[in-house]
mmCIF file of the N, C-alpha and C atoms, coordinates in Angstrom:
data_MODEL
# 
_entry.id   MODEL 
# 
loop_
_atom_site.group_PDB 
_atom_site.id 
_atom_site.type_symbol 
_atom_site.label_atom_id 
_atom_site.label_alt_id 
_atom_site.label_comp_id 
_atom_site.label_asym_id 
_atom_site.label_entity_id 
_atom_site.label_seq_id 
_atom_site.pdbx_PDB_ins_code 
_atom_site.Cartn_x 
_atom_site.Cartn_y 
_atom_site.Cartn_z 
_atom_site.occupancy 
_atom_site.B_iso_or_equiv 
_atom_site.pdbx_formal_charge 
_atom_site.auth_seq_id 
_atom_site.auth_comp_id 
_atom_site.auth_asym_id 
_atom_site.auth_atom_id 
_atom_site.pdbx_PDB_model_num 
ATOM 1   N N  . UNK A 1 1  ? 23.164 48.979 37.387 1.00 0.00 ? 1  UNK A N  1 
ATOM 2   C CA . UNK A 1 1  ? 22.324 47.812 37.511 1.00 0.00 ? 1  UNK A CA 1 
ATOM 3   C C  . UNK A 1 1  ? 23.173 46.549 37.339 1.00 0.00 ? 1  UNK A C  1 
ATOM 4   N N  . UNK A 1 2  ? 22.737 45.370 38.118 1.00 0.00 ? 2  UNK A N  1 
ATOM 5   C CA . UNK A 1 2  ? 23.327 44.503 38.223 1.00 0.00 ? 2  UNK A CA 1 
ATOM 6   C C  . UNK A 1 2  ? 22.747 43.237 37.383 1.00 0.00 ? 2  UNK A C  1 
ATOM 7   N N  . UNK A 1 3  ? 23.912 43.079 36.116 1.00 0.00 ? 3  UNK A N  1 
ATOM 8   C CA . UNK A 1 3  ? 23.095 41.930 35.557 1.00 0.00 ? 3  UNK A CA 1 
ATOM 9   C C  . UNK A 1 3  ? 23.199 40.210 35.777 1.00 0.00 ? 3  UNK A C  1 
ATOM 10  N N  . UNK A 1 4  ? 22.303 39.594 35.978 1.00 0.00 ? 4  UNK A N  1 
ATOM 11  C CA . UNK A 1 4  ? 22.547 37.917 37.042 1.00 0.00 ? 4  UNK A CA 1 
ATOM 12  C C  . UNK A 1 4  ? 22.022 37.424 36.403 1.00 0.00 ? 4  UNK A C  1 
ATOM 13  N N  . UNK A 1 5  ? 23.381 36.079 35.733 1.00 0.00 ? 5  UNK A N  1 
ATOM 14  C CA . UNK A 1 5  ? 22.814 35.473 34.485 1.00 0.00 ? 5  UNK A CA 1 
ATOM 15  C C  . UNK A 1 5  ? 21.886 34.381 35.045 1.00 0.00 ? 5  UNK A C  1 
ATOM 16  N N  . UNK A 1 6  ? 21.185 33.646 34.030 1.00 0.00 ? 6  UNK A N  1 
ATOM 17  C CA . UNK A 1 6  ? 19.873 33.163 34.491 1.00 0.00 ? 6  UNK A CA 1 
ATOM 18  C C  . UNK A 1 6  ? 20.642 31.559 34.687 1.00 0.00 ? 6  UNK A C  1 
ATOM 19  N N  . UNK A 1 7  ? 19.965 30.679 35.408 1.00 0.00 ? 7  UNK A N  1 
ATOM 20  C CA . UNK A 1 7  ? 20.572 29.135 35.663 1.00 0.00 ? 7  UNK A CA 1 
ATOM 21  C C  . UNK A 1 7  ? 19.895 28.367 35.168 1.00 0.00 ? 7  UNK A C  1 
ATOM 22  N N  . UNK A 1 8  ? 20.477 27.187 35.160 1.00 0.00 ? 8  UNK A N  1 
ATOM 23  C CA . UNK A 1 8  ? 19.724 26.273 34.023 1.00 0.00 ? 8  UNK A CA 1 
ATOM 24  C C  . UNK A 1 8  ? 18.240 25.989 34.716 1.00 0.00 ? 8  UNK A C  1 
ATOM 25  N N  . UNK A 1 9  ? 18.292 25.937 35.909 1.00 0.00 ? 9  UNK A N  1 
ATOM 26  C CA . UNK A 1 9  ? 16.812 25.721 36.390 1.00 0.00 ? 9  UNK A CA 1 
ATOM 27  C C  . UNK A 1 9  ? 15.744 27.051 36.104 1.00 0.00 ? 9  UNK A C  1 
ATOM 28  N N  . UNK A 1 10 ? 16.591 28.443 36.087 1.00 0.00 ? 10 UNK A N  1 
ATOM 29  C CA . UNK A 1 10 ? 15.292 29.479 35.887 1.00 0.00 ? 10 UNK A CA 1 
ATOM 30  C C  . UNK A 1 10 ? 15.387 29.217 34.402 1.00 0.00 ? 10 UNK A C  1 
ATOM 31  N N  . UNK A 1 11 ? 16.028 28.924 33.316 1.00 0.00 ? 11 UNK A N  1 
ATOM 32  C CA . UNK A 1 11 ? 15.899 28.924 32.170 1.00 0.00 ? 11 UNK A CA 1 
ATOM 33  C C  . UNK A 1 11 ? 14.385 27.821 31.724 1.00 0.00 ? 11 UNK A C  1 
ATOM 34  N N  . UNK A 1 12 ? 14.524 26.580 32.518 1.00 0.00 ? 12 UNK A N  1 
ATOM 35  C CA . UNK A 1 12 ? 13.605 25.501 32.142 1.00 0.00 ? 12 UNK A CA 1 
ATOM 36  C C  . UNK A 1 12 ? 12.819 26.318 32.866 1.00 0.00 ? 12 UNK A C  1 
ATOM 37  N N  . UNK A 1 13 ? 12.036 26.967 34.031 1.00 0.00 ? 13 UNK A N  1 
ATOM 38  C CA . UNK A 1 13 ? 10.861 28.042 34.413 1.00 0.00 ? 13 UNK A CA 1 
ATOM 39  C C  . UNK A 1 13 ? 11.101 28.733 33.526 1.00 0.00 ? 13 UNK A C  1 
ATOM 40  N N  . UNK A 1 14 ? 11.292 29.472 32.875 1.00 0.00 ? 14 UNK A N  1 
ATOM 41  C CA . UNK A 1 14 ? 10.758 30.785 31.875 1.00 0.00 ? 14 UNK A CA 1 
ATOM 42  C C  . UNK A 1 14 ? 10.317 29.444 30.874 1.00 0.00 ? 14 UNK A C  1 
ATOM 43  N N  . UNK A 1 15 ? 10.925 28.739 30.776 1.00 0.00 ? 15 UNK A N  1 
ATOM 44  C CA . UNK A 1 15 ? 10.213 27.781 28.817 1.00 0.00 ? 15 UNK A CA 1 
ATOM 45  C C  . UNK A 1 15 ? 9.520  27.593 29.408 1.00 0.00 ? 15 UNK A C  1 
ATOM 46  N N  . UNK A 1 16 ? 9.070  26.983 30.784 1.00 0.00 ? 16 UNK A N  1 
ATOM 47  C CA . UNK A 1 16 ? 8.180  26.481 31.122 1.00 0.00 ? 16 UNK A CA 1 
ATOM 48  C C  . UNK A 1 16 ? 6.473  27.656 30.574 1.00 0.00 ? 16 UNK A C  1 
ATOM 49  N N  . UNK A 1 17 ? 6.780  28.606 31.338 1.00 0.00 ? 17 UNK A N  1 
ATOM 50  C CA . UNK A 1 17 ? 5.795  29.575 31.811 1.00 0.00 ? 17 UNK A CA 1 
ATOM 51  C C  . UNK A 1 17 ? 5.443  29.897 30.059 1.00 0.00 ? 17 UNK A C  1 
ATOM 52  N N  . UNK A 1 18 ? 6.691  30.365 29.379 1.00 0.00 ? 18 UNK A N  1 
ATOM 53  C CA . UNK A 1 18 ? 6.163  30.962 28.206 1.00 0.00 ? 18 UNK A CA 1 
ATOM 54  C C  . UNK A 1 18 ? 6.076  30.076 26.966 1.00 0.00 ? 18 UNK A C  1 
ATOM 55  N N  . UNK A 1 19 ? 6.066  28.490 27.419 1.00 0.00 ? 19 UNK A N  1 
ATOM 56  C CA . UNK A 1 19 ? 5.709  27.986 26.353 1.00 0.00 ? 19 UNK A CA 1 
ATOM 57  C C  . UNK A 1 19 ? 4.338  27.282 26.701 1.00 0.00 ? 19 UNK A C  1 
ATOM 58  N N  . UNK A 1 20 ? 3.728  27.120 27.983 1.00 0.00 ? 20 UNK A N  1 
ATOM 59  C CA . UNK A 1 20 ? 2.780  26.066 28.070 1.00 0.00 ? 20 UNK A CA 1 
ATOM 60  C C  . UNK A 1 20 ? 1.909  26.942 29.028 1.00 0.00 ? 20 UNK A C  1 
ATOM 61  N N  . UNK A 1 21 ? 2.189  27.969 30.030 1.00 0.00 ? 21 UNK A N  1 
ATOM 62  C CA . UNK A 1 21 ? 1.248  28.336 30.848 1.00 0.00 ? 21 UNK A CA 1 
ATOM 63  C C  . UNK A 1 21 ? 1.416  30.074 30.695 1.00 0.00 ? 21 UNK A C  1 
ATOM 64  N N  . UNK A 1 22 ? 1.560  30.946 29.691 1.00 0.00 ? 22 UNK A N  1 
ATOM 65  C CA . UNK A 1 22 ? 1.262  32.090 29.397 1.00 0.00 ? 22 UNK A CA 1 
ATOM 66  C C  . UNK A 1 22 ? -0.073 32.829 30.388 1.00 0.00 ? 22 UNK A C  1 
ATOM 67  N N  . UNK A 1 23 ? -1.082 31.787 30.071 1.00 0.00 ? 23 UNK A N  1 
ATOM 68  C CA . UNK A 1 23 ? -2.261 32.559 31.198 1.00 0.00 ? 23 UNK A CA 1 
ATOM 69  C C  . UNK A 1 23 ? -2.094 32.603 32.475 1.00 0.00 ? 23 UNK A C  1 
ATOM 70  N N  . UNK A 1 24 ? -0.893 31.524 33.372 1.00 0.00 ? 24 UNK A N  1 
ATOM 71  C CA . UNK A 1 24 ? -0.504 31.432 34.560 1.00 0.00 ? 24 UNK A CA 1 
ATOM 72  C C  . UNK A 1 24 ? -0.196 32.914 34.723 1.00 0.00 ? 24 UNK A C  1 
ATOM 73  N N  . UNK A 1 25 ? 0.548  33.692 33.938 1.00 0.00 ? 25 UNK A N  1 
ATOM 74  C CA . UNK A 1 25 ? 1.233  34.523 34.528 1.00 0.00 ? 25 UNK A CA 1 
ATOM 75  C C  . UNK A 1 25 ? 0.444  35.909 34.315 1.00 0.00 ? 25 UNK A C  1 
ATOM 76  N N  . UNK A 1 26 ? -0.518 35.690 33.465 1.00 0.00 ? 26 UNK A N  1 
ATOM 77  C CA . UNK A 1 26 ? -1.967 36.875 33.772 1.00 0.00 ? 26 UNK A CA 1 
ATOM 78  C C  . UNK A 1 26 ? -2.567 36.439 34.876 1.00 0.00 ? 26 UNK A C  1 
ATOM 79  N N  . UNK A 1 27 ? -2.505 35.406 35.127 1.00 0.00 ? 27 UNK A N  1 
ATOM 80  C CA . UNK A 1 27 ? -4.219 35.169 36.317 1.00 0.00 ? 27 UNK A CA 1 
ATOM 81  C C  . UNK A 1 27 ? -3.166 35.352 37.748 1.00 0.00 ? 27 UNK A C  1 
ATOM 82  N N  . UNK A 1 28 ? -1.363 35.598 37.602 1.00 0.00 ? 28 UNK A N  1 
ATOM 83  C CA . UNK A 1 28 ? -1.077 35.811 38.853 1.00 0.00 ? 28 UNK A CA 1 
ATOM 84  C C  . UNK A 1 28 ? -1.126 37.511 38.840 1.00 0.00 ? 28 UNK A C  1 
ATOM 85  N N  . UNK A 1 29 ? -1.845 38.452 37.774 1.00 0.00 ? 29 UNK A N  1 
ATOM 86  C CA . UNK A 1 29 ? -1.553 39.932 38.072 1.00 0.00 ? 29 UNK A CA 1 
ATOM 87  C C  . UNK A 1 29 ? -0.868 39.781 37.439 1.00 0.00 ? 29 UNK A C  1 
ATOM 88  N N  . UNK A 1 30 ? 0.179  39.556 36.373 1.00 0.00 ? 30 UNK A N  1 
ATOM 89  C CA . UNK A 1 30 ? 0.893  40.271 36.094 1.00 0.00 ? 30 UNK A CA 1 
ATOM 90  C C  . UNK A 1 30 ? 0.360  40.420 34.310 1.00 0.00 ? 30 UNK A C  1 
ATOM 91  N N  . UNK A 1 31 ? 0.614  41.779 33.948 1.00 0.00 ? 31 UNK A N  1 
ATOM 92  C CA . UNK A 1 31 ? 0.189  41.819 32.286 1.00 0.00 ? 31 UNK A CA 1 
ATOM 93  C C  . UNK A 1 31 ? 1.339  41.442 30.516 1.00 0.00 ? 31 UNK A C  1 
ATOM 94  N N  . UNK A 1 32 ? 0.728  42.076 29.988 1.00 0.00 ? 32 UNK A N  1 
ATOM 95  C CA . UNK A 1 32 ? 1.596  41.534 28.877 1.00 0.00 ? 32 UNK A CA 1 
ATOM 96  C C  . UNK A 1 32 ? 2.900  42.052 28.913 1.00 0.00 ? 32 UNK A C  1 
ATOM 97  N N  . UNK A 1 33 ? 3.054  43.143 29.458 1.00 0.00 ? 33 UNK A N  1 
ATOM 98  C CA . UNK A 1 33 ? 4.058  43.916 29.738 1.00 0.00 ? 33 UNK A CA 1 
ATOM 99  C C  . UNK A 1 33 ? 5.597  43.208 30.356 1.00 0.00 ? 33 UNK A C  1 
ATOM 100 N N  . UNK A 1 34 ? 4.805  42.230 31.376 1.00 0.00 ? 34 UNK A N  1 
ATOM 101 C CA . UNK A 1 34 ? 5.793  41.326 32.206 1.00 0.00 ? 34 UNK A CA 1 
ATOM 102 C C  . UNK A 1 34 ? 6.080  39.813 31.357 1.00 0.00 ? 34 UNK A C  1 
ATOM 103 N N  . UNK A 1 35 ? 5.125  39.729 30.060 1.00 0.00 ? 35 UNK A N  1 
ATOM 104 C CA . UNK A 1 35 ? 5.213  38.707 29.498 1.00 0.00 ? 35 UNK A CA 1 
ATOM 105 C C  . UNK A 1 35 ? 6.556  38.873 28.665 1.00 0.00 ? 35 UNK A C  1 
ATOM 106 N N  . UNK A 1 36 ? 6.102  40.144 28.019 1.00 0.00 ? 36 UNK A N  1 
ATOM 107 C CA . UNK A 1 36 ? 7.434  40.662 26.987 1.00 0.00 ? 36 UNK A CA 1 
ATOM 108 C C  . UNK A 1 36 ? 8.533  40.630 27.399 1.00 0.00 ? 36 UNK A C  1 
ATOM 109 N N  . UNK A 1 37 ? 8.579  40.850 29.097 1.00 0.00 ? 37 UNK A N  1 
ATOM 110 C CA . UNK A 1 37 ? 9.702  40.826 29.869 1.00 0.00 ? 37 UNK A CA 1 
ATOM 111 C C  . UNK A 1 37 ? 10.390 39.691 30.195 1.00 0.00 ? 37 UNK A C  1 
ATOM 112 N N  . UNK A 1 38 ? 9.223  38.459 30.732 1.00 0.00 ? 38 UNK A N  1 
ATOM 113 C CA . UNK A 1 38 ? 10.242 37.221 30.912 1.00 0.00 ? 38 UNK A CA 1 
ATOM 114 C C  . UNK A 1 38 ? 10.549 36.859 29.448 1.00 0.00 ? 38 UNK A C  1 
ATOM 115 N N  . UNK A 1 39 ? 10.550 37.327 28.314 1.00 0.00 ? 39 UNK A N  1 
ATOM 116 C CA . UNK A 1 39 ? 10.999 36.564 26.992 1.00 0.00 ? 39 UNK A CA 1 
ATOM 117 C C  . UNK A 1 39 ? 12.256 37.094 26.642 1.00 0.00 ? 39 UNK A C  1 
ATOM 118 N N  . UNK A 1 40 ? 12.098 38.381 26.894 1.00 0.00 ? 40 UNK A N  1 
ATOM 119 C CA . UNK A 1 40 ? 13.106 39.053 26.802 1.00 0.00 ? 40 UNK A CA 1 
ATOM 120 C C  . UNK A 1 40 ? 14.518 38.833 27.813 1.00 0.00 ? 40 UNK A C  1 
ATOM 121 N N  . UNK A 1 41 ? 14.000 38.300 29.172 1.00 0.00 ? 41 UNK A N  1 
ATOM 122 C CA . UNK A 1 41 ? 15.146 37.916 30.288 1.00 0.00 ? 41 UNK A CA 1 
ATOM 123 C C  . UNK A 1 41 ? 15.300 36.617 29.401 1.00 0.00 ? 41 UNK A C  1 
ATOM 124 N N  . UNK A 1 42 ? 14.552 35.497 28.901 1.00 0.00 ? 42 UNK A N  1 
ATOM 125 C CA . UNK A 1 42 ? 14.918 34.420 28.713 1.00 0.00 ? 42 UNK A CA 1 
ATOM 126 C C  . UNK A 1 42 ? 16.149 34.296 27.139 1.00 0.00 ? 42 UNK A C  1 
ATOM 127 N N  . UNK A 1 43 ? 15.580 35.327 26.285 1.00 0.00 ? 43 UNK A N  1 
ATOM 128 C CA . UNK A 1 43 ? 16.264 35.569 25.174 1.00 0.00 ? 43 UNK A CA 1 
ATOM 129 C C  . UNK A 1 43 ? 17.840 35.786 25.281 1.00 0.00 ? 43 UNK A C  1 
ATOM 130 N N  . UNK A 1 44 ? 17.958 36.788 26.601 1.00 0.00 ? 44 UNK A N  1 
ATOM 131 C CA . UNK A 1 44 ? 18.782 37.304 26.813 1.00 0.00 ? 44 UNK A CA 1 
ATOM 132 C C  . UNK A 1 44 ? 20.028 36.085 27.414 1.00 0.00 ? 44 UNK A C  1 
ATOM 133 N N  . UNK A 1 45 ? 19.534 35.248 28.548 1.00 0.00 ? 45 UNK A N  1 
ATOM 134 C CA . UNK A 1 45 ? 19.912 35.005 29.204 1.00 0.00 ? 45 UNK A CA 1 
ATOM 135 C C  . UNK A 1 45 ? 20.948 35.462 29.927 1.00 0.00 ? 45 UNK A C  1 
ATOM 136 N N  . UNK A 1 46 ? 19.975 36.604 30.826 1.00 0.00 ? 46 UNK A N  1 
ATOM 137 C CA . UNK A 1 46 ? 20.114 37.607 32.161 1.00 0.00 ? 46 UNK A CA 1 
ATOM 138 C C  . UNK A 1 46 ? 19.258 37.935 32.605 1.00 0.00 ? 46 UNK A C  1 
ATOM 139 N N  . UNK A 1 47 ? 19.119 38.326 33.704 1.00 0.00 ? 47 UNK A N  1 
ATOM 140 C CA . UNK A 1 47 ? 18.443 39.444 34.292 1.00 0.00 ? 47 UNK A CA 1 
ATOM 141 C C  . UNK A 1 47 ? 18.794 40.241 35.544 1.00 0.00 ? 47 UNK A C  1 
ATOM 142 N N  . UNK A 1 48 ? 18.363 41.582 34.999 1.00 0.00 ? 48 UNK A N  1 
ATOM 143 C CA . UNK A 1 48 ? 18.983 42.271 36.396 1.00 0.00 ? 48 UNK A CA 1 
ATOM 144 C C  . UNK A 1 48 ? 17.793 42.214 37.812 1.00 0.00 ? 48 UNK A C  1 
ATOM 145 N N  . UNK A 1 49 ? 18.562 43.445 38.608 1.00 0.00 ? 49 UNK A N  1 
ATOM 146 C CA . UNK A 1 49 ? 18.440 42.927 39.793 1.00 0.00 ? 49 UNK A CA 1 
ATOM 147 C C  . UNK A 1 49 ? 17.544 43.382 40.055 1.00 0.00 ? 49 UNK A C  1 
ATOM 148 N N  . UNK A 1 50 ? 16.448 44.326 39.626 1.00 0.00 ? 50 UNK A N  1 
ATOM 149 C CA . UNK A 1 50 ? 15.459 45.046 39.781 1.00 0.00 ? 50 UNK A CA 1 
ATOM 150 C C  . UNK A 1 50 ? 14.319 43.964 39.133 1.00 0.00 ? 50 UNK A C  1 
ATOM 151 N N  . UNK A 1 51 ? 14.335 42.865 38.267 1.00 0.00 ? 51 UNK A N  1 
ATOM 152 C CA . UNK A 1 51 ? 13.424 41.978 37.648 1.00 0.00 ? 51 UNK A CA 1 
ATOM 153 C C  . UNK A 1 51 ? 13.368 40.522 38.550 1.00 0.00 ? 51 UNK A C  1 
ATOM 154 N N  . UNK A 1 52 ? 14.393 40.783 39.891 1.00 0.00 ? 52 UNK A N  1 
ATOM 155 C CA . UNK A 1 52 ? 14.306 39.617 40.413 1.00 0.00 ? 52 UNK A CA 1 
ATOM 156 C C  . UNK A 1 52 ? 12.891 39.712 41.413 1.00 0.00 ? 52 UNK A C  1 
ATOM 157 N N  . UNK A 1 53 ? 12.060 40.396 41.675 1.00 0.00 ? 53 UNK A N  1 
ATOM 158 C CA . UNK A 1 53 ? 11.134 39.801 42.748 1.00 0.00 ? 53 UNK A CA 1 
ATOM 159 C C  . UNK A 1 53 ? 10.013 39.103 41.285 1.00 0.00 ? 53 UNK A C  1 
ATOM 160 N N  . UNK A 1 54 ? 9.935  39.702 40.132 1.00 0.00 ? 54 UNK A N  1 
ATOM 161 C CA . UNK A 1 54 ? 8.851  39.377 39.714 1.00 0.00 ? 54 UNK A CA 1 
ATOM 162 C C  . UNK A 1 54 ? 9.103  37.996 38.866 1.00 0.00 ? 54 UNK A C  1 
ATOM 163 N N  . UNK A 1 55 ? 10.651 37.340 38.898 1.00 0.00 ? 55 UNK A N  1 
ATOM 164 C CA . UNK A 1 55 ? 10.990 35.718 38.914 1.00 0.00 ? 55 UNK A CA 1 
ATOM 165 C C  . UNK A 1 55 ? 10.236 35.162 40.316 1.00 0.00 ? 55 UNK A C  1 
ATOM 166 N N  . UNK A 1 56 ? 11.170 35.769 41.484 1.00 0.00 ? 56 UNK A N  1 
ATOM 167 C CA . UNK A 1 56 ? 10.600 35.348 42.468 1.00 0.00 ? 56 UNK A CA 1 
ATOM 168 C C  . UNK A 1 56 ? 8.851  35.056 42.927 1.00 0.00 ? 56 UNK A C  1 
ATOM 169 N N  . UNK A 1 57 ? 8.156  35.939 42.513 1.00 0.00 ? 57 UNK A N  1 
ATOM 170 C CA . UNK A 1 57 ? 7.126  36.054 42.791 1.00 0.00 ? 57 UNK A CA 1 
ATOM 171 C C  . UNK A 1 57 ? 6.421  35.131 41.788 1.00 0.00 ? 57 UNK A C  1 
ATOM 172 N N  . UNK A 1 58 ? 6.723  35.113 40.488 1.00 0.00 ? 58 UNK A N  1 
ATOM 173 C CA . UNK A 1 58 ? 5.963  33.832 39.662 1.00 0.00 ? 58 UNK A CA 1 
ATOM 174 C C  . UNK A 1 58 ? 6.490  31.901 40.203 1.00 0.00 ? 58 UNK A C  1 
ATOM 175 N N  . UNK A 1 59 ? 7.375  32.083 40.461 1.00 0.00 ? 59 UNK A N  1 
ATOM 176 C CA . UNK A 1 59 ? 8.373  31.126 40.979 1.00 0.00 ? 59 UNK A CA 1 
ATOM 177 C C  . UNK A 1 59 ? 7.362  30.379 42.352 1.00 0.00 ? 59 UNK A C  1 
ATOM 178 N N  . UNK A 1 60 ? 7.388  31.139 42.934 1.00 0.00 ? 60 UNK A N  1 
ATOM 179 C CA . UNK A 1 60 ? 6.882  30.945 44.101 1.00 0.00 ? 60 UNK A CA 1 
ATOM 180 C C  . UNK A 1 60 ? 5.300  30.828 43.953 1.00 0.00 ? 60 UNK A C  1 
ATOM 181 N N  . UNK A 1 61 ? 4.562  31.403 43.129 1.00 0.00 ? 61 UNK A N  1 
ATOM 182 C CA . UNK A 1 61 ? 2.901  30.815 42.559 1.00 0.00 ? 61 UNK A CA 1 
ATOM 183 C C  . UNK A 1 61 ? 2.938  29.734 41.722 1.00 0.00 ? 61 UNK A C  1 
ATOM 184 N N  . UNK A 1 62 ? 3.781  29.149 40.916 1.00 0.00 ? 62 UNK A N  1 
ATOM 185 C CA . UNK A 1 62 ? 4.225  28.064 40.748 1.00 0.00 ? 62 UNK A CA 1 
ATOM 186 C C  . UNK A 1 62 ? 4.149  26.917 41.155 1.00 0.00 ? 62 UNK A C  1 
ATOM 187 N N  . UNK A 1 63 ? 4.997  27.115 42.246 1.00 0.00 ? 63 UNK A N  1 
ATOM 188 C CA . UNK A 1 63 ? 4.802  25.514 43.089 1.00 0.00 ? 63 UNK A CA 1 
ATOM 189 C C  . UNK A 1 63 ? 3.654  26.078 43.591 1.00 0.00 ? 63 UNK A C  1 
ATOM 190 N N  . UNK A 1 64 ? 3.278  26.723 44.336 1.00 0.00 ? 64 UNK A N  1 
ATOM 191 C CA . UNK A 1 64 ? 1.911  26.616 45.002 1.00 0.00 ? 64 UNK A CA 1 
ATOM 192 C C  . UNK A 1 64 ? 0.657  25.933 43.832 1.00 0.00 ? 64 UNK A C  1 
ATOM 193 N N  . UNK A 1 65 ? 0.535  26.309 42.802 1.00 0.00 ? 65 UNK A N  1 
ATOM 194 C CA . UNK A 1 65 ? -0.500 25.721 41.583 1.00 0.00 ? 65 UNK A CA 1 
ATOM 195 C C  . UNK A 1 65 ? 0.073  24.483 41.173 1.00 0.00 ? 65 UNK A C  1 
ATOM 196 N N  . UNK A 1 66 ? 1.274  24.412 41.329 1.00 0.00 ? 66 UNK A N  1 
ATOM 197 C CA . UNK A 1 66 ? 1.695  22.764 41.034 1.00 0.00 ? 66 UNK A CA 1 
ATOM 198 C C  . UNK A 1 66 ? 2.555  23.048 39.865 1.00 0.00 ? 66 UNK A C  1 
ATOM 199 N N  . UNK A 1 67 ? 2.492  23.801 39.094 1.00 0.00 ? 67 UNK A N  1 
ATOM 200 C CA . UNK A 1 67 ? 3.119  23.986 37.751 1.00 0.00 ? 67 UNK A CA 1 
ATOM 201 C C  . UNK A 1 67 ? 4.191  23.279 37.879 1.00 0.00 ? 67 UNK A C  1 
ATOM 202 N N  . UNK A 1 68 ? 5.125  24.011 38.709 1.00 0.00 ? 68 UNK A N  1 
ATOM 203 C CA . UNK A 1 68 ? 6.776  23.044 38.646 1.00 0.00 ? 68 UNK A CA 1 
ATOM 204 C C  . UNK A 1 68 ? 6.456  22.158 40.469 1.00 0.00 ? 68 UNK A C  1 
ATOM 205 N N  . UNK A 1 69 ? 7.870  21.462 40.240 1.00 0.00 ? 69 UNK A N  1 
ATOM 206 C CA . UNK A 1 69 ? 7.737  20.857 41.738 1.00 0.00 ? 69 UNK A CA 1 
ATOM 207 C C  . UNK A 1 69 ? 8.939  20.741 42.252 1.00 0.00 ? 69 UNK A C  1 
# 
């Protein structure tokens, strides 16, 4: 597995998500399971390559709701 350290812009998205919009990332489908997970990518600062669609995929519901811009 390939680990891809995180950039200063996904770092400010994960604080973002897990300090102010936690329910964003239930009401997109995803459960606590994936919560534990972006804290854990953010703790880490990494993530591998198998955790990248579900950055991608919050990332991308994001701007669509306005969250980031």
């Amino acid at each position: 597995m390939t680990k891809l350290k995180l950039s200063v812009a996904q770092e400010t998205f994960l604080v973002t998500l897990l300090s102010q919009h936690q329910d964003f990332v239930l009401e997109c489908g995803w459960g606590d399971a994936e919560l534990h997970l972006l804290r854990t990518i953010y703790d880490n600062g990494y993530y591998e390559n198998w955790q990248k669609e579900l950055l991608n995929s919050l990332y991308e519901d994001s701007k669509t709701a306005g969250i980031i811009l």
